[in-house]
C-alpha positions as CSV (number, residue, x, y, z in Angstrom):
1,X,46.2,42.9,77.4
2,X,44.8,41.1,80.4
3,X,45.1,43.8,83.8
4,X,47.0,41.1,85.3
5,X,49.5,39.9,82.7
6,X,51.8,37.8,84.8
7,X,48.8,36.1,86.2
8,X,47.6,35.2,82.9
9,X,50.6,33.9,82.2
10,X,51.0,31.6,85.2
11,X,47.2,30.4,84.1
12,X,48.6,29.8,80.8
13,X,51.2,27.6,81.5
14,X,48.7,26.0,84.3
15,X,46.7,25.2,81.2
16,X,49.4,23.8,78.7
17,X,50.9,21.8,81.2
18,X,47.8,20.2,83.0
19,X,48.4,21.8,86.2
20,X,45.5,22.4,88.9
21,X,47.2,23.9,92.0
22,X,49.4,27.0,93.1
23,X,52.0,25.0,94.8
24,X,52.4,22.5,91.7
25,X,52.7,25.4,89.3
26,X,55.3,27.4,91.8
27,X,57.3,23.9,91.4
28,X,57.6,24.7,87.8
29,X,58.8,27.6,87.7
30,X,62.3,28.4,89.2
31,X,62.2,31.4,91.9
32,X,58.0,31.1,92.6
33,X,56.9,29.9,96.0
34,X,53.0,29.7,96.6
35,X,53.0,32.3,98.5
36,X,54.6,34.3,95.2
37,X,51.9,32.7,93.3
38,X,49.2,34.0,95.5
39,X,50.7,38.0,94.9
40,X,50.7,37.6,91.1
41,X,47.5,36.1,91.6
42,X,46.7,39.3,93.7
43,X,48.7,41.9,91.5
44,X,51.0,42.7,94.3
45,X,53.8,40.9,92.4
46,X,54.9,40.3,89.2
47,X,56.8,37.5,87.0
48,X,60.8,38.4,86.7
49,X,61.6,38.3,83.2
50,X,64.0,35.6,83.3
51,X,60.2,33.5,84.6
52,X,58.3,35.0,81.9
53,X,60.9,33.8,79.3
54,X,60.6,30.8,80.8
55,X,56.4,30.3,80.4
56,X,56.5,32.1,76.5
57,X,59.0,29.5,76.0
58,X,57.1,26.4,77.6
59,X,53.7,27.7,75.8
60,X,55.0,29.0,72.4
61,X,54.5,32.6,73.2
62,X,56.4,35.3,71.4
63,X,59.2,35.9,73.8
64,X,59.4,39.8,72.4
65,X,55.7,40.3,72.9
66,X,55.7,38.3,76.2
67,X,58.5,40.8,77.7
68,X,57.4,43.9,76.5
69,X,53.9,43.3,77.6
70,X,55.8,42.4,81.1
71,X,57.4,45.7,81.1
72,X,53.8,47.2,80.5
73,X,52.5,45.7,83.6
74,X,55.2,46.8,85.7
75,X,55.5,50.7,84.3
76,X,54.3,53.0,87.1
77,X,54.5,55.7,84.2
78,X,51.3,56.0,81.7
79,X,53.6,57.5,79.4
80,X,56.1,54.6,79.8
81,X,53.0,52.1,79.1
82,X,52.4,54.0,76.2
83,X,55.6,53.8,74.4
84,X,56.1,50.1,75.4
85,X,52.3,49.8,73.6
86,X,53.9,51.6,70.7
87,X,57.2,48.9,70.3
88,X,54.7,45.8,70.7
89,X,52.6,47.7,67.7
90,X,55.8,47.6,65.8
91,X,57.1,44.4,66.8
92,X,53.2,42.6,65.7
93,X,53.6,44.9,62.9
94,X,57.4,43.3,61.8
95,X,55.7,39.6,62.2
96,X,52.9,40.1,59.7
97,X,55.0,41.5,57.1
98,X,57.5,38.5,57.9
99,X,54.7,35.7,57.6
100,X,53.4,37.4,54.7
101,X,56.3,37.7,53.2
102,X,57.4,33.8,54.2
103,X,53.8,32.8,52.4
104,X,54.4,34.4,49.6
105,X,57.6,32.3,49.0
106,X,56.4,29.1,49.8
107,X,52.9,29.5,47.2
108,X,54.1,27.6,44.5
109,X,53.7,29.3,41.1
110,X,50.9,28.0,38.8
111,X,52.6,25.8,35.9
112,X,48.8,25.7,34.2
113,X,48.8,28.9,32.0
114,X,46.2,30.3,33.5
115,X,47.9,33.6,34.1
116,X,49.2,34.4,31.1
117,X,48.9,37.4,29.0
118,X,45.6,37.7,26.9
């Protein structure tokens, strides 16, 4: 995870969008001023959730990852960072088995034979 997650975000959605400035991407997102934009960009602030939902959203990001990485950033507490680490392990963890799963249904059976019993 980037130090500075909700910066990485903002540059993220900079990138998706086509944006080049501060002040256009503060436009974008509801509650950000430049000035807000420079403190992310600084670490002395970070995204509200509701403006983190908002990017994951605009650049396909998985919302659950998105806010529990948010969460990380903001924990004061290594141990807090640490168990929040633990449910994003889990939650990646729950999508592989899902898009396994969903792969496996969708492979269409062979109809040639070439399977069978010897």
């Amino acid at each position: 995870m980037p130090d500075n997650y909700s910066y990485w975000l903002v540059t993220k959605l900079k990138e998706k969008v086509g944006l080049k400035t501060d002040s256009e991407i503060a436009e974008r997102i509801d509650g950000l001023n430049q000035g807000n934009v420079a403190h992310i960009k600084a670490g002395r602030r970070h995204l509200t959730p509701e403006q983190a939902l908002f990017i994951a959203e605009q650049c396909n990001l998985d919302i659950g990852e998105v806010l529990v990485k948010l969460d990380m950033e903001k924990a004061k507490s290594p141990a807090v960072r640490e168990a929040l680490g633990s449910v994003l392990k889990r939650i990646a963890g729950a999508v592989a088995a899902i898009a396994l799963i969903a792969g496996l249904m969708t492979t269409p059976a062979s109809d040639d034979g070439s399977l069978a019993a010897s």
